[in-house]
N, C-alpha and C positions, 0 to 999 in steps of 0.2 A: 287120900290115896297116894301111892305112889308116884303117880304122875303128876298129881298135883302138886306134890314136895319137887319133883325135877324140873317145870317150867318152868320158875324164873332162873334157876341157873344154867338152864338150856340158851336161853334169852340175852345169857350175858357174851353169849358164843356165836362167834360171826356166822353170819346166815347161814352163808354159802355153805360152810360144811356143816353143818348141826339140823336147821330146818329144814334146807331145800332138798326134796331126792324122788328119784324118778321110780314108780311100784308099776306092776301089771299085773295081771291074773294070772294064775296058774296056769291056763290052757289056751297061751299064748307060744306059738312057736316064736322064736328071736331067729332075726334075720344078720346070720354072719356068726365066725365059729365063736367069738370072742362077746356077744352078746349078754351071754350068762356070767362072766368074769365083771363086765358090766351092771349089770342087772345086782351083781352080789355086793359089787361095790355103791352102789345105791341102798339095794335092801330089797327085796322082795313080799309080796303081799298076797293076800289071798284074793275071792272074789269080792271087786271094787263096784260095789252097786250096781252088777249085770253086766258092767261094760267090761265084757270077753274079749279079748282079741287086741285092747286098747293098750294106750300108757297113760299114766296119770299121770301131773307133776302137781308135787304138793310146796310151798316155799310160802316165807311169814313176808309182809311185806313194808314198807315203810313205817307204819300207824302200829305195827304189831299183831296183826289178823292175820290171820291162818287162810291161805289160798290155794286154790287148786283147780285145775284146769283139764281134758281129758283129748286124746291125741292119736290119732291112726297108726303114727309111725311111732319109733324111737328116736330116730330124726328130727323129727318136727319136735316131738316131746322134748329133747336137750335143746334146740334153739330157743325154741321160748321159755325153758328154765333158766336158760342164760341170760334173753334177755330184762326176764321178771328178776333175775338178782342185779343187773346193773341196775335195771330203772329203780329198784327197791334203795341201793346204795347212796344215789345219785342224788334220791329225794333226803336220803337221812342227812349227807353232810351237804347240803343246800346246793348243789349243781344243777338238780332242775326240781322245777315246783312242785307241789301236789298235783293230783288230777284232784279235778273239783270232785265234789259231793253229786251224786245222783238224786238232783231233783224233777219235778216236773214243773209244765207251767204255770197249773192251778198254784200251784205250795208262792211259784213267784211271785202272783197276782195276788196274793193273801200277804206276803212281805211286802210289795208296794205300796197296798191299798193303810198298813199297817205308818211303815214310817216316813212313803214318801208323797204317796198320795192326799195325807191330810194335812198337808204343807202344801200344796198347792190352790189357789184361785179354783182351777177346773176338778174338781176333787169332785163333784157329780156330776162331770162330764166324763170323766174316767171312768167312773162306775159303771155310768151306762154303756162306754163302749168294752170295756172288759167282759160284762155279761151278756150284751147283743150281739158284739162280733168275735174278741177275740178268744175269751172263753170254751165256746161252742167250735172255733175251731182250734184249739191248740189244748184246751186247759190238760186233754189226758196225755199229754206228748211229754216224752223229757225233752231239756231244755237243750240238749244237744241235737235233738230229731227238727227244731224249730229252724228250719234254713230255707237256703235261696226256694227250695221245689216244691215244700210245703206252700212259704209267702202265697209263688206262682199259681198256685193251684189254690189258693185263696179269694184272690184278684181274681180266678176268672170262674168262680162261683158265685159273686160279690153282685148284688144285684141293687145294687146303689150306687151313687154318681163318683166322679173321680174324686170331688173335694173330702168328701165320706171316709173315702179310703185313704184318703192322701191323711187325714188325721189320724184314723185308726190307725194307719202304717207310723207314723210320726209316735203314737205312744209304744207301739208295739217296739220302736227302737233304741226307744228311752228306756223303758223295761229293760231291753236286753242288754243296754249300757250299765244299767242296775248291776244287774246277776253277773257280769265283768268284774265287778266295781269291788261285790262283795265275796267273789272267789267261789260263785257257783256258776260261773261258764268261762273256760278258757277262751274262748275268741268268739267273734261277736258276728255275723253271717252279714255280707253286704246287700241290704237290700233297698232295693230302689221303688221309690216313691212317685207316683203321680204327678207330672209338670202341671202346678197352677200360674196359668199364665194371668198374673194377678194384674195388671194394667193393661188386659183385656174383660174385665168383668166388667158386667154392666150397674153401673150405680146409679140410684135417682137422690133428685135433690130439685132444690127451688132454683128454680134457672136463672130469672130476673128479680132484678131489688122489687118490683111490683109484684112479685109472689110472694117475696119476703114480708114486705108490708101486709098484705091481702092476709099473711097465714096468721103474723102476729098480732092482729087488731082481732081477728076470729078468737086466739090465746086468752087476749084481754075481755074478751065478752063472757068465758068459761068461768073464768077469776084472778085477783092480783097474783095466785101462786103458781096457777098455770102460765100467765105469760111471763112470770120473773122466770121461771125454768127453763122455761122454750125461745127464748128473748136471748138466755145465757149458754143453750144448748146451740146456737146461731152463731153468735157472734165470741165463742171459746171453742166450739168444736171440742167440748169435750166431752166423752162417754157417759152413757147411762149410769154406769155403778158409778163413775169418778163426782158427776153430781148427786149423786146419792149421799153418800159419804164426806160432801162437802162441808164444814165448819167455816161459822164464821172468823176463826181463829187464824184461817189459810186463806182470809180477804184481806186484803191490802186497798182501801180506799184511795188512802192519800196518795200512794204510789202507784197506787191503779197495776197493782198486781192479783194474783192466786195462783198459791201454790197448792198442784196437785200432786197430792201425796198419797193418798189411798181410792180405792174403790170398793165402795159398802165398806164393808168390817174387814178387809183384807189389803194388799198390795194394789200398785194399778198392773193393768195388763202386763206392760212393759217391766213393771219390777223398780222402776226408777222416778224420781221426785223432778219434778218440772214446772216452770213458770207461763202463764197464760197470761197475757197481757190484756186489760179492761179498757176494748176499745170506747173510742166515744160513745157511739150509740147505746151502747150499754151502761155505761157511766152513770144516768139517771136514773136508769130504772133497777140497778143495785141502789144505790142510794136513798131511794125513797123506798125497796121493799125491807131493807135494812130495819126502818124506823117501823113498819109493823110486823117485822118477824126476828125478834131478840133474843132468839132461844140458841141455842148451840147447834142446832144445823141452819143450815144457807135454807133448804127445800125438804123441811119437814113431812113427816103423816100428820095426817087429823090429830092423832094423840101425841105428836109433839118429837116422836123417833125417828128414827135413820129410814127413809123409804126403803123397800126389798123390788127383788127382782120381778116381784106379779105387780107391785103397785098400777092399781088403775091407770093412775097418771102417765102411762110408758105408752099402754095401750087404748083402752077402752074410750080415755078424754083425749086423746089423740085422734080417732078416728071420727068424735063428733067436730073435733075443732076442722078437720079438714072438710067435712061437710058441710058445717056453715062458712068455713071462707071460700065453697064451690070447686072443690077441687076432688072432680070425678073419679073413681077407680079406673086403673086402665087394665086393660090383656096384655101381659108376660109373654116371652115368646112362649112360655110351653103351653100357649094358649089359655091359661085359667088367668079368673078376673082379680085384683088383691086390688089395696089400696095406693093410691097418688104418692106417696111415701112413708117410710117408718120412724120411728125415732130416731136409730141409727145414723137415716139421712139427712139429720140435721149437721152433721158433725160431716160429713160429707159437701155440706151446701157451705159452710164453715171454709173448708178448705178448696172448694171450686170458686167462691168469691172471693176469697183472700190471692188465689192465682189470677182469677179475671181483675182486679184490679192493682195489678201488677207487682204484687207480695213477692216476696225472696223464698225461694223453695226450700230451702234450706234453714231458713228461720220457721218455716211454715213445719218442718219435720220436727223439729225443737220443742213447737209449741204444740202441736200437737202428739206425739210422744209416741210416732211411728218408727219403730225398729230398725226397720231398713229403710234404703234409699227407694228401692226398686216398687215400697209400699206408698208412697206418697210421688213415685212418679209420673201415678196414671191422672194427676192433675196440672202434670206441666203444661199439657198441650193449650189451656186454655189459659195461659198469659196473654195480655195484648201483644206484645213484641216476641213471641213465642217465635215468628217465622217472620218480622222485620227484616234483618238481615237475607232473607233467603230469595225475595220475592223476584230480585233481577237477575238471580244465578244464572239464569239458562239464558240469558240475551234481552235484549229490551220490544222486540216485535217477532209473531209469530209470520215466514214471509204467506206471502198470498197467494195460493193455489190459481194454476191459470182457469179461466171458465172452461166449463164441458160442454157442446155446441152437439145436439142430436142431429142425425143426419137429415129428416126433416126441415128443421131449421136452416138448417146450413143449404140445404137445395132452396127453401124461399127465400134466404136474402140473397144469393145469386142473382134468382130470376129477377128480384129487386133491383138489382144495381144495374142486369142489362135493360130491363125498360129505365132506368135512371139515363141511362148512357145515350136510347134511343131518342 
């Protein structure tokens, strides 16, 4: 057709005057004599899809799409024709950026889940909180509707604890650094997260070397592979997957090293490679588990592979070995009964006896492969010299309150002292 022959040379004609131009309906009165002089110098139109009374402004925009917009006044209609031809301008010879693409949240959480989520360690624990929490609330929003008021009113629907939320909110803002990243959200909504006051949690672990003992002679009664793990999960402090994932290849005998480099089939937590030192106590019994387990993991399955995260060995021989070395379930404060401790809190007993007997905190963050300072804080207190220094700050005697003499009292030793006298 016709028209079809004249767009692209309409196209090659600066916006402002070829594409952009103000139309209204017929049975619109113009306001002011000069309206219609106006009006002809735009172009005039018939009825504009019912809207009577209106102006339209029609203008091509950056990308080359056909836009239009519809307008009470003539007024209002020429401001924003105006300002739709600068912004249009501004984007063509790079003065300011595109506006992003109109997505929503779902479309984000399907890009995440795509290239950045299977890159990561927690790649089904993403999953699951994308489809439990944030999903359900955000998935049909665009990704611009996703701000401070929504978060809020998130949080105070949220009927799980802060740590819950403090995570979910933690990927929800990695997401949205995403959709920044990749130029489907201009600016990123500040929102704020739950204070975990992490060196106020409560952690268990083997209090005394005589629990230690007690726990791992019970290890050794289960089997040589139970207490090589739990012997090494003590005296390394190092994580479930990190001994998982353990080769003999990352032992160091002679030098009484290992390096941990992965956990399971993946990164460790932390993302970074680190040295555990093979204290004494442990020395032997690497050594002699060495000579009956020559396979390429440190702490194999039955059939010779990499343990997984259900392995029995985490839980189920865990919970007999703390019953034969007598170590009762206790009550949590939120009242329910669970077990004396987890596996977890071996790695915790790890690094409360490396503080109790007088370890460098700092070498202890190293070797242990805590991120922050403020993570491996909540063990300082239990140094022996932790509060040395402190003990005579305040003076060396507390003075001594005078006695308080009841009035009773005080009237029979009187009488006392007159029959003394008499």
């Amino acid at each position: 057709s016709l028209l079809d022959r004249l767009t692209p040379l309409l196209r090659r004609v600066p916006a402002r005057f070829s594409h952009t131009h103000v139309v209204t309906s017929r049975q619109v009165t113009p306001p002011g004599h000069n309206v219609r002089r106006q009006a002809a110098r735009f172009g005039w139109s018939g009825c504009d899809n019912g809207n009577y009374g209106k102006w339209r402004i029609r203008w091509i925009d950056a990308t080359g799409n056909r836009r239009s917009a519809v307008f009470d006044s003539y007024k209002e209609a020429e401001l924003a024709l105006h300002r739709a031809e600068i912004e249009a301008d501004d984007i063509r010879t790079g003065v300011k950026p595109a506006a992003p693409p109109e997505r929503t949240f779902a479309e984000l959480a399907e890009q995440w889940m795509t290239f950045r989520g299977v890159k990561k360690r927690s790649v089904v624990s993403d999953r699951s909180i994308l489809n439990r929490h944030l999903l359900p609330a955000f998935g049909k929003l665009r990704l611009v509707e996703v701000n401070v008021v929504q978060v809020d009113a998130f949080k105070a629907r949220a009927t799980v604890g802060e740590k819950t939320i403090h995570n979910v909110l933690t990927l929800l803002v990695a997401m949205l650094n995403y959709a920044a990243d990749i130029s489907w959200l201009a600016t990123v909504p500040r929102i704020r997260k739950p204070t975990i006051q992490l060196n106020q949690n409560e952690f268990r672990y083997l209090r005394t070397d005589a629990e230690i003992c007690r726990f791992v002679r019970a290890a050794a009664e289960e089997g040589d592979n139970v207490h090589a793990l739990y012997a090494t999960a003590i005296y390394t402090g190092m994580r479930a997957g990190e001994l998982a994932g353990l080769r003999w290849s990352s032992v160091n005998l002679q030098r009484r090293l290992i390096m941990v480099q992965a956990s399971y089939d993946g990164p460790t937590k932390s993302g970074d490679l680190r040295h555990a030192p093979i204290l004494d106590a442990l020395l032997p019994v690497l050594q002699a588990w060495r000579l009956k387990c020559p396979g390429e993991y440190v702490f194999p399955s039955e059939a010779g592979t990499m343990l997984v995260k259900s392995a029995r060995v985490f839980q189920e021989v865990l919970h007999r070995v703390l019953e034969r070395g007598g170590f009762d379930p206790e009550v949590g404060r939120d009242g329910k009964r669970r077990h004396f401790i987890t596996f977890h809190c071996l790695r915790h007993t790890f690094a409360s006896h490396w503080m109790m007997n007088g370890g460098d905190i700092f070498k202890l963050q190293r070797i242990g492969g805590w991120k922050s300072f403020e993570m491996v804080q909540r063990y300082a207190h239990l140094a022996p010299d932790a509060f040395a220094a402190d003990y005579g700050r305040m003076g060396g005697q507390v003075p001594v309150a005078p006695a308080v003499v009841g009035i009773e009292d005080a009237h029979r030793r009187g009488a006392g002292r007159q029959r003394g006298r008499g």
